[in-house]
Every structure is written in structure tokens, then in C-alpha cells.
N, CA and C atoms as an extended XYZ file, in Angstrom:
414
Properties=species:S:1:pos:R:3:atomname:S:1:resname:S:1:resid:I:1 pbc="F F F"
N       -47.547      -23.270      -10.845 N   UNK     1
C       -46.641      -22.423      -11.584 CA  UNK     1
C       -46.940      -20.961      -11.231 C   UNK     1
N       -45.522      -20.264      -10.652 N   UNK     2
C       -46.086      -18.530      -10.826 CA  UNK     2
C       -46.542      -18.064      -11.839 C   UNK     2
N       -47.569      -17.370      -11.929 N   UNK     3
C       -47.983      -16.652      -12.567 CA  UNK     3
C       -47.199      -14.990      -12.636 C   UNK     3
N       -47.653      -14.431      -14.180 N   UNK     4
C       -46.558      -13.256      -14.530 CA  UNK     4
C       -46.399      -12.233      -13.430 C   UNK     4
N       -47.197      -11.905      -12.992 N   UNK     5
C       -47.321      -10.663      -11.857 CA  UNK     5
C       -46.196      -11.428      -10.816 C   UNK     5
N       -46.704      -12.339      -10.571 N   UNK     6
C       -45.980      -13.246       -9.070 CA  UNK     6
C       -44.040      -13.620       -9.623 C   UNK     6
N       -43.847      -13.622      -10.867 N   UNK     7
C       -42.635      -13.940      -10.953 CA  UNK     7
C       -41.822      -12.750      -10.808 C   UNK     7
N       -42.426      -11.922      -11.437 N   UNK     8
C       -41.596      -10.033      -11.213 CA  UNK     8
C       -42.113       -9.936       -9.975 C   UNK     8
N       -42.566      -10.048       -9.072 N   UNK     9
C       -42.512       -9.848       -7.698 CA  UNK     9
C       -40.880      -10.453       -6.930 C   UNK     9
N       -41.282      -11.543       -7.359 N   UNK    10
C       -40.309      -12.690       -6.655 CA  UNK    10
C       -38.871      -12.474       -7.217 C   UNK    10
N       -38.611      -11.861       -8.551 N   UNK    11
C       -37.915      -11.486       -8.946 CA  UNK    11
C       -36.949      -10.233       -8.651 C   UNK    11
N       -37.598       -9.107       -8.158 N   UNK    12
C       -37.241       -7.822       -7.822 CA  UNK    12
C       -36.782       -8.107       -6.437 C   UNK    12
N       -37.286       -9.063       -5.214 N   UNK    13
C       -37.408       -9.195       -4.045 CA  UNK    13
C       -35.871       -9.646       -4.131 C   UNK    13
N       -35.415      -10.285       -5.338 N   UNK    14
C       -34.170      -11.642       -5.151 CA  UNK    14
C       -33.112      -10.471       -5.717 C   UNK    14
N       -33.372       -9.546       -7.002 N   UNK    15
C       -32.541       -8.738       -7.035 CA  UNK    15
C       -32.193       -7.294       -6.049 C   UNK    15
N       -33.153       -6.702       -5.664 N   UNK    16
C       -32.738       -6.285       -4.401 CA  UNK    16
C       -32.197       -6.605       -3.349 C   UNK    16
N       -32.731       -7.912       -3.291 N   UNK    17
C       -31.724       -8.540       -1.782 CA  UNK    17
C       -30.343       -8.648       -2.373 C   UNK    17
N       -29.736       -8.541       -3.362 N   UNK    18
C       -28.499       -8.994       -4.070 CA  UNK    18
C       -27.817       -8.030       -4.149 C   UNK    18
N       -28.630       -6.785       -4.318 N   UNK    19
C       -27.953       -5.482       -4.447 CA  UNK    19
C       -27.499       -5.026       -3.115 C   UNK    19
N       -28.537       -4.838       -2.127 N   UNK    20
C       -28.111       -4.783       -0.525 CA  UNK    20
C       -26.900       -5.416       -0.582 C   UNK    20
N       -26.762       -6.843       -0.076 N   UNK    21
C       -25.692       -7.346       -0.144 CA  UNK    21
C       -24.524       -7.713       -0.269 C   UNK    21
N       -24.754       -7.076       -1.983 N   UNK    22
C       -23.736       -6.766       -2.580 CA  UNK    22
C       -22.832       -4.997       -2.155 C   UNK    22
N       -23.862       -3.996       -1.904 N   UNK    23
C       -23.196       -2.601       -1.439 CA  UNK    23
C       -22.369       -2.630        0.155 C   UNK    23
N       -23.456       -3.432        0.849 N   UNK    24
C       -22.494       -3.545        2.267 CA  UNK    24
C       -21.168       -3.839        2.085 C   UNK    24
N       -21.334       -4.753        1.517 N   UNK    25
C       -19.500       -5.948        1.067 CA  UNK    25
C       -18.881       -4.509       -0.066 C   UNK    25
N       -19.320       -3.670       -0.512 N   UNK    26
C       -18.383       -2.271       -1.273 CA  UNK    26
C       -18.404       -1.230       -0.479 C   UNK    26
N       -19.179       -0.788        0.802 N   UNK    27
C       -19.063       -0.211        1.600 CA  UNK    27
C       -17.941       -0.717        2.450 C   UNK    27
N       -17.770       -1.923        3.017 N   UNK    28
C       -16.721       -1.915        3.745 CA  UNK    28
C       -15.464       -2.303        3.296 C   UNK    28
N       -15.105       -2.113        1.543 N   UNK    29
C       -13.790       -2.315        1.088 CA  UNK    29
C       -13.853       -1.441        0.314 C   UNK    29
N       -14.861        0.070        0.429 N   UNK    30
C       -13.820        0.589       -0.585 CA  UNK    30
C       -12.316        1.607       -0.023 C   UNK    30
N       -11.732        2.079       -0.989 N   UNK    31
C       -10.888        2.689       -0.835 CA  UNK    31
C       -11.125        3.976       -0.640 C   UNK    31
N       -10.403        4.592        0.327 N   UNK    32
C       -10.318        5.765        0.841 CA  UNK    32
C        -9.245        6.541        0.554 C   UNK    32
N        -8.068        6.319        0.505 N   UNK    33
C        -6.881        7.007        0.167 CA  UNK    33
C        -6.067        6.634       -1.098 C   UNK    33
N        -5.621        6.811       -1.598 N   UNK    34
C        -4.099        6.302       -2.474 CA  UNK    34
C        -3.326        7.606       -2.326 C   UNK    34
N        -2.025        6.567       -1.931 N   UNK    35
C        -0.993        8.045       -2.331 CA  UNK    35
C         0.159        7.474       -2.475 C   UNK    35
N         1.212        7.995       -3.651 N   UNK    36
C         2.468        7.496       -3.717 CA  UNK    36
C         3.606        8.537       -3.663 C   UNK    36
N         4.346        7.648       -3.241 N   UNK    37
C         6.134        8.141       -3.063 CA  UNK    37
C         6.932        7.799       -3.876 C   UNK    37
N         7.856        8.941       -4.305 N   UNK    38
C         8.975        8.311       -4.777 CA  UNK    38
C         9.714        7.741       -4.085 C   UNK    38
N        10.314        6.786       -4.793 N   UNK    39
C        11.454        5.939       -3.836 CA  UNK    39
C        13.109        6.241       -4.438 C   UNK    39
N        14.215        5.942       -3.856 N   UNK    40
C        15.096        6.322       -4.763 CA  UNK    40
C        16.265        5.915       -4.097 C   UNK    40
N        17.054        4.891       -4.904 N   UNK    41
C        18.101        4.158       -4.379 CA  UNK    41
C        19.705        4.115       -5.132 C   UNK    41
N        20.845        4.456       -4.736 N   UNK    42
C        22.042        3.897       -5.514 CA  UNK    42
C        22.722        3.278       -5.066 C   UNK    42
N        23.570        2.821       -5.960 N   UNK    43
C        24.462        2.034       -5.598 CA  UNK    43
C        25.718        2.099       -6.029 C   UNK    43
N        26.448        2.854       -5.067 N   UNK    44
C        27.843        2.981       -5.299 CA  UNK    44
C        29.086        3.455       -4.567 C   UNK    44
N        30.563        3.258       -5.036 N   UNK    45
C        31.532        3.399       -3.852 CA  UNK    45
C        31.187        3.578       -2.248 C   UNK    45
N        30.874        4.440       -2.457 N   UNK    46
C        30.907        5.829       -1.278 CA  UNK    46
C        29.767        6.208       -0.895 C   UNK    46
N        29.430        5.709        0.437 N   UNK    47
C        27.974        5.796        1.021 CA  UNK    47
C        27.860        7.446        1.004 C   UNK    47
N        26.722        7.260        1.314 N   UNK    48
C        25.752        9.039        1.462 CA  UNK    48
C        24.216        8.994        1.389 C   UNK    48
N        23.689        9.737        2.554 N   UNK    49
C        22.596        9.503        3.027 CA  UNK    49
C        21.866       10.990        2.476 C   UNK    49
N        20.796       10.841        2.313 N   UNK    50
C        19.808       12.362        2.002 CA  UNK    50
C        18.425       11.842        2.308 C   UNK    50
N        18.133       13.568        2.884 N   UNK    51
C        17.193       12.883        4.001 CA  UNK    51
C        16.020       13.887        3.527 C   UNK    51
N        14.920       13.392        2.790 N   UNK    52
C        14.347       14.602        1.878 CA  UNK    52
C        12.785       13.871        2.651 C   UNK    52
N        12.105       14.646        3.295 N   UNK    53
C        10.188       14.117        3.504 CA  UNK    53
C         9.790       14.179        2.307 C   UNK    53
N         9.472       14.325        1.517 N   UNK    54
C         8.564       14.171        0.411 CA  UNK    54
C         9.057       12.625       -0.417 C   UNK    54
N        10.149       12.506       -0.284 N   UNK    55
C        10.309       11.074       -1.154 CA  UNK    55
C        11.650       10.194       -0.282 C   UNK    55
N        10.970        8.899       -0.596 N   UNK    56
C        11.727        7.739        0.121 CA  UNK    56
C        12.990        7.476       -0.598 C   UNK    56
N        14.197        8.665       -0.379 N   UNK    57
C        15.951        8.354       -0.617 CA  UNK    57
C        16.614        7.442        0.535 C   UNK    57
N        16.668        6.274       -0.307 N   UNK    58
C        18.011        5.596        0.517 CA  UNK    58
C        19.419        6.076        0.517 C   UNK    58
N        19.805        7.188       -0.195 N   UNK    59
C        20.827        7.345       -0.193 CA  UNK    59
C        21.901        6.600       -1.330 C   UNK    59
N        23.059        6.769       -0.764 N   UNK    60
C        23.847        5.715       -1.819 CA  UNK    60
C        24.313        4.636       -0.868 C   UNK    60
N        24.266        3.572       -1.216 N   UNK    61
C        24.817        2.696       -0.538 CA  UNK    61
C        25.631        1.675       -1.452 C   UNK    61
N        27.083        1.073       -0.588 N   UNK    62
C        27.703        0.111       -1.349 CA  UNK    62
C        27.263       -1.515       -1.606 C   UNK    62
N        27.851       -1.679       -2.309 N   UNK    63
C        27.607       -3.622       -2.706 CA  UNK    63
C        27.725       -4.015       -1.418 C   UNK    63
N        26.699       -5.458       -1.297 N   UNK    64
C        26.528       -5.959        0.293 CA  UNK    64
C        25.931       -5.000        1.420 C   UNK    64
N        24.978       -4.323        1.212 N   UNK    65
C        25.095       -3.204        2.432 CA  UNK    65
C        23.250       -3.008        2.091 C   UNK    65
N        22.910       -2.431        2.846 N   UNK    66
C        21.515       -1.721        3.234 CA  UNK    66
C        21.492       -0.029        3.979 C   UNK    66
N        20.255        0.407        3.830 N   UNK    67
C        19.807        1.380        4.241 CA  UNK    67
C        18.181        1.193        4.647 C   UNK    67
N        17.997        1.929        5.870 N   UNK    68
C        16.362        1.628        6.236 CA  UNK    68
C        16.000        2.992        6.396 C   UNK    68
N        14.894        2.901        5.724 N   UNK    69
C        14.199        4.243        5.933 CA  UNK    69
C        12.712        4.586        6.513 C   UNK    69
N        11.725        5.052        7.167 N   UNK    70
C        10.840        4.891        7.496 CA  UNK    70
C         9.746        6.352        7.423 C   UNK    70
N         8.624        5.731        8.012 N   UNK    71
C         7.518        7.219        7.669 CA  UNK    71
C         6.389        6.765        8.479 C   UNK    71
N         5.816        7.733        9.034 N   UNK    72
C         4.513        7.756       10.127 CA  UNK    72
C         3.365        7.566        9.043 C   UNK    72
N         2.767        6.533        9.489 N   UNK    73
C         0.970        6.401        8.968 CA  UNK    73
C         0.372        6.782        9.947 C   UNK    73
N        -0.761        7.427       10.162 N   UNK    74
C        -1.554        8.237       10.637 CA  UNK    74
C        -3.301        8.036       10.250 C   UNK    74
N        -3.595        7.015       11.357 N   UNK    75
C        -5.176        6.816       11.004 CA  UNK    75
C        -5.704        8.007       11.127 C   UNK    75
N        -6.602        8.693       10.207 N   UNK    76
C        -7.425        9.577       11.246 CA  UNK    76
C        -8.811        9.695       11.534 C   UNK    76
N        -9.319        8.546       10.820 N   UNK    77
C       -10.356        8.049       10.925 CA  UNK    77
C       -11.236        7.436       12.465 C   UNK    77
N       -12.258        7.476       12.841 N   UNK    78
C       -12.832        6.726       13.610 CA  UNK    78
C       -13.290        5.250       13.457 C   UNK    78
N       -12.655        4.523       12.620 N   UNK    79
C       -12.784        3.241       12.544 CA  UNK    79
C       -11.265        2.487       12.059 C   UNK    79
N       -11.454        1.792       12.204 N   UNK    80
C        -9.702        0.836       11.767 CA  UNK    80
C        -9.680        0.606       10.665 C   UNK    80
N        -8.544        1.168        9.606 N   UNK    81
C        -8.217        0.913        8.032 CA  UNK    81
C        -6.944       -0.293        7.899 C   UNK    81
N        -7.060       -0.623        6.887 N   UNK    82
C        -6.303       -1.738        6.161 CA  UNK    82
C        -4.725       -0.796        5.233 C   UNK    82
N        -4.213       -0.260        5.635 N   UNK    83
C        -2.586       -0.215        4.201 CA  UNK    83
C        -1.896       -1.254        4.031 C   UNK    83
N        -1.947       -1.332        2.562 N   UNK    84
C        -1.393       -1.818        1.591 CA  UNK    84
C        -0.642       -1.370        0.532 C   UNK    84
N         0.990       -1.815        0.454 N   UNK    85
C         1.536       -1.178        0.035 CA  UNK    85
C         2.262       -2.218       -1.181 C   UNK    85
N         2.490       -1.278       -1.777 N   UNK    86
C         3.571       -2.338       -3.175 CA  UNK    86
C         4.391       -1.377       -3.692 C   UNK    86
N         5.272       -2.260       -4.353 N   UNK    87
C         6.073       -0.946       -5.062 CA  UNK    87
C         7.114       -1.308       -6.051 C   UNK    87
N         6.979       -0.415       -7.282 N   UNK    88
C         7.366       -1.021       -8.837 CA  UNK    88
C         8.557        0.239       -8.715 C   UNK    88
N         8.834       -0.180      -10.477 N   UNK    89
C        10.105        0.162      -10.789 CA  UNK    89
C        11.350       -0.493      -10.411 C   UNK    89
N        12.678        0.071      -10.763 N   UNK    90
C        13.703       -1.033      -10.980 CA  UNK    90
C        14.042       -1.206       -9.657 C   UNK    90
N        13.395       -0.224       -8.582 N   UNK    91
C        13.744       -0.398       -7.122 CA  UNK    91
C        13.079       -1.438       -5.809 C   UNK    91
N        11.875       -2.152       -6.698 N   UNK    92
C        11.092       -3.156       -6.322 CA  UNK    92
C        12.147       -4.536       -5.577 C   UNK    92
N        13.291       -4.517       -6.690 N   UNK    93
C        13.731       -5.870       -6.629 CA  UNK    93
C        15.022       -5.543       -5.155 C   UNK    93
N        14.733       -4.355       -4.944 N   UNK    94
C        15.972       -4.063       -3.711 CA  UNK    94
C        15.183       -3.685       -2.446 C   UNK    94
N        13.569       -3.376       -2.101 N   UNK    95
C        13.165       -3.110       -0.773 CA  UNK    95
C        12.472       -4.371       -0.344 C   UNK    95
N        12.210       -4.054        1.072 N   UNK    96
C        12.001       -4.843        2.002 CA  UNK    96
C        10.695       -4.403        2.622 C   UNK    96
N         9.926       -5.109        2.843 N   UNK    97
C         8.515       -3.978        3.692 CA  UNK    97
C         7.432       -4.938        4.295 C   UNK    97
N         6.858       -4.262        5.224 N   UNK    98
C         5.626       -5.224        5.199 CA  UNK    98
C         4.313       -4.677        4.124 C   UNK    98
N         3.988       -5.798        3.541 N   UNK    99
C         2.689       -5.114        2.143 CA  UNK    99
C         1.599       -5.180        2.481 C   UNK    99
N         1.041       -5.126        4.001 N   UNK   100
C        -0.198       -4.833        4.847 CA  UNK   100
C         0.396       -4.496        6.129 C   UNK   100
N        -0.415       -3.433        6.652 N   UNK   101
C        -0.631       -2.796        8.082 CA  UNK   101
C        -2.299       -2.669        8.316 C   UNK   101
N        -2.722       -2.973        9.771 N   UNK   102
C        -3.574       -2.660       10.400 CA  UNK   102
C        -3.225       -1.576       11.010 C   UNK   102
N        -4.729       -0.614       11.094 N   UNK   103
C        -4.539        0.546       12.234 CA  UNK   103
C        -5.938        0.539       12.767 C   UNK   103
N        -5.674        0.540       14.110 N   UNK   104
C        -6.733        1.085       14.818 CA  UNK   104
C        -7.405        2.698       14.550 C   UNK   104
N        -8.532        2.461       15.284 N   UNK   105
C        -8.867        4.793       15.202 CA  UNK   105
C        -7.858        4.781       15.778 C   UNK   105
N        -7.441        6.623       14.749 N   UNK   106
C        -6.485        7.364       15.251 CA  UNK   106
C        -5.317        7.036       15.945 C   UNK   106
N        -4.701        5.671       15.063 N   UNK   107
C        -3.428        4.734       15.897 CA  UNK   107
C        -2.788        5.366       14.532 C   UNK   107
N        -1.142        5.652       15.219 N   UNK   108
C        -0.086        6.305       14.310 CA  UNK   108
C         1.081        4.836       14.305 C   UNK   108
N         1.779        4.766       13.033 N   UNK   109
C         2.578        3.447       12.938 CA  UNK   109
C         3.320        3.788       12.475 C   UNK   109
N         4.979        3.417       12.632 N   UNK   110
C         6.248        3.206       11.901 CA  UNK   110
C         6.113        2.569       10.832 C   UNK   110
N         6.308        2.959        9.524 N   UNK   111
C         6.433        1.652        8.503 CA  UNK   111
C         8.012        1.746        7.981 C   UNK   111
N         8.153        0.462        8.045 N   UNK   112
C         9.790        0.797        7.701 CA  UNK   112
C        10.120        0.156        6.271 C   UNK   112
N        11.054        0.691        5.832 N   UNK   113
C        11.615        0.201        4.639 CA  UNK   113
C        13.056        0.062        4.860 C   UNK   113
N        13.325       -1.460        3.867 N   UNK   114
C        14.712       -1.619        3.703 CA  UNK   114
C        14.878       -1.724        2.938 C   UNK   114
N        16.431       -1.162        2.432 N   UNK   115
C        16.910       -1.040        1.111 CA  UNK   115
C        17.831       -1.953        0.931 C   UNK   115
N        18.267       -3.070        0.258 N   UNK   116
C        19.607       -4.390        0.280 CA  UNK   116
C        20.000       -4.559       -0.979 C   UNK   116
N        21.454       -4.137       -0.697 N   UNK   117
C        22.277       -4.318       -2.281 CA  UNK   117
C        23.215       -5.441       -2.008 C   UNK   117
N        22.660       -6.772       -2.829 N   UNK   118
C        23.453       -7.651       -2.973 CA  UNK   118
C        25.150       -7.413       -3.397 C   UNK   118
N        25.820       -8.457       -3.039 N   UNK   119
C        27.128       -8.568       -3.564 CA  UNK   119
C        27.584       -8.461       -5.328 C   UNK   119
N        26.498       -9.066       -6.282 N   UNK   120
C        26.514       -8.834       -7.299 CA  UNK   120
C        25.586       -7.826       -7.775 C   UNK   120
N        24.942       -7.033       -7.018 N   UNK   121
C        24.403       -5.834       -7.658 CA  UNK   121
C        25.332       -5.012       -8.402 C   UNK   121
N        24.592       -4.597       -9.893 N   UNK   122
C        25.023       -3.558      -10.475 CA  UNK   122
C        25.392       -2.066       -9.636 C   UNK   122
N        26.062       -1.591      -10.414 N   UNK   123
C        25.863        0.007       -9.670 CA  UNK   123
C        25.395        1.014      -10.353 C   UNK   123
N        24.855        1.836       -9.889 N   UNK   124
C        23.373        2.693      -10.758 CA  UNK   124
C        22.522        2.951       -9.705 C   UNK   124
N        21.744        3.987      -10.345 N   UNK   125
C        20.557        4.276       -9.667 CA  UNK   125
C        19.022        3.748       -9.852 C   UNK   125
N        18.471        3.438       -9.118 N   UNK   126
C        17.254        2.751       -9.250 CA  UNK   126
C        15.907        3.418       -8.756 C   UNK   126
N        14.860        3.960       -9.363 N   UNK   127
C        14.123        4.619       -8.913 CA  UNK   127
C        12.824        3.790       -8.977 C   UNK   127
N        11.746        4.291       -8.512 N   UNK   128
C        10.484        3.640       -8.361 CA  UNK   128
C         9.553        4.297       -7.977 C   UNK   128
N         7.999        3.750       -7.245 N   UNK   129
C         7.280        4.242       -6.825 CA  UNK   129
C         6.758        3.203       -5.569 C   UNK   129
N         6.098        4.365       -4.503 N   UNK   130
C         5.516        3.386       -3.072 CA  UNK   130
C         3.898        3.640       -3.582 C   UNK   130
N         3.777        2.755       -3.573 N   UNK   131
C         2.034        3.074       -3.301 CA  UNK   131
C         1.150        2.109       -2.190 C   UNK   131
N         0.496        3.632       -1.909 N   UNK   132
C        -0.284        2.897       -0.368 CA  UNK   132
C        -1.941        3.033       -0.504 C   UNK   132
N        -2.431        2.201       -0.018 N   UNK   133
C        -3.707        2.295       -0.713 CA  UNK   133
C        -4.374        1.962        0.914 C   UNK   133
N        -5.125        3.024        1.362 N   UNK   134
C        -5.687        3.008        2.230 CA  UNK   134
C        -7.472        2.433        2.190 C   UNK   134
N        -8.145        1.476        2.758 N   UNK   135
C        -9.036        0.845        2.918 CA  UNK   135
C        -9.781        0.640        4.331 C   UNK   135
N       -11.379        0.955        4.533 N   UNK   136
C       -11.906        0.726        5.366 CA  UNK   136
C       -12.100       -0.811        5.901 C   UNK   136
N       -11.856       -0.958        7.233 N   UNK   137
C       -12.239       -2.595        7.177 CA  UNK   137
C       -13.183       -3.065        8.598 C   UNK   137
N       -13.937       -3.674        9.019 N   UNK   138
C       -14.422       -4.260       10.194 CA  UNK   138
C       -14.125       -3.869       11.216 C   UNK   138
């Protein structure tokens, strides 16, 4: 049987190794960036496009119809990050996206968005938010 000295030895050895372990695996997922966009979509008669950098306007678009809009990601890191993107509000249920990108160092990417107004869509405006959550990875 260990004795007291020998079990807090053996003990500290098992929680340190756990802690190591455990920081590598939070070193290489934590997060580095967040940043969000507005998004902003209608729907009605008479198309019309606005073309604003600071926030993702689809414009107006009619029933049955789409608009795509897009924006440069920009690693600028020396190692390859993970984006991940999602996006709420009443404008969730109308885009299109991919909800992960890889980037290499200092690799720049198209991310595109689509906007799709069904045949029975209401008409109104629908606003939301993009959020991108930038992550270190392998």
C-alpha cells in the first residue's frame, strides 16, 4: 500500500500530466477572432441592390428569386485557422453559406452568401446577424 508522502507524489504527477494535456488541446482551439455583420434582406415587388462594406445587404429581391453576396477572409496569421460561421435572426431561414472554411497562412478566400426567397415567402424585411468565429487549428 502507498504510503501518505508516496500518494501526493503520485497524485500531483497524474494531475499535472492532466493539466499539460488538457492546455495543449485549449491552446490549439482557442479562439482568436469573433466578428459580426449585419445582414439585411427584403422582399418585395421591385428588385434593388445596395451595395454598403460594412454590412451584408441583399438588396430587395422578389418572390422566387435570390441575391448573392460575398466578402474576402483574410488569414493573417502564420499558421492555418478554422471560420465558422452561423447566422440568426429572421434572416437565418433565407441564406445559404458554407458554416466552415479552412485557410492556410496568409491565404485570402471568397465566402459567399445566398439570399432565396421562396414562392410563398412573405414580403418584409428580414434582418439578422453573421457571425464568424475565427480559430487556431493544426
Amino acid at each position: 500500500m502507498l504510503k501518505n508522502k508516496d500518494f501526493w507524489i503520485v497524485f500531483l504527477v497524474v494531475v499535472a500530466g492532466i493539466i499539460f494535456i488538457f492546455s495543449f488541446y485549449i491552446g490549439n482551439s482557442l479562439i482568436l477572432e469573433t466578428k459580426e455583420v449585419e445582414a439585411i434582406l427584403v422582399i418585395g415587388d421591385i428588385s434593388a441592390f445596395n451595395i454598403n462594406s460594412s454590412v451584408l445587404n441583399f438588396g430587395v429581391i422578389n418572390k422566387k428569386s435570390m441575391a448573392k453576396r460575398s466578402f474576402l477572409l483574410e488569414n493573417n496569421y502564420d499558421f492555418p485557422i478554422k471560420a465558422s460561421m452561423s447566422v440568426s435572426g429572421l434572416i437565418k431561414d433565407f441564406l445559404f453559406y458554407n458554416k466552415t472554411i479552412y485557410l492556410g497562412p496568409k491565404e485570402t478566400k471568397s465566402i459567399e452568401f445566398t439570399a432565396v426567397s421562396e414562392k410563398n415567402s412573405n414580403y418584409g424585411e428580414y434582418l439578422g446577424k453573421v457571425k464568424i468565429i475565427i480559430r487556431r487549428i493544426k
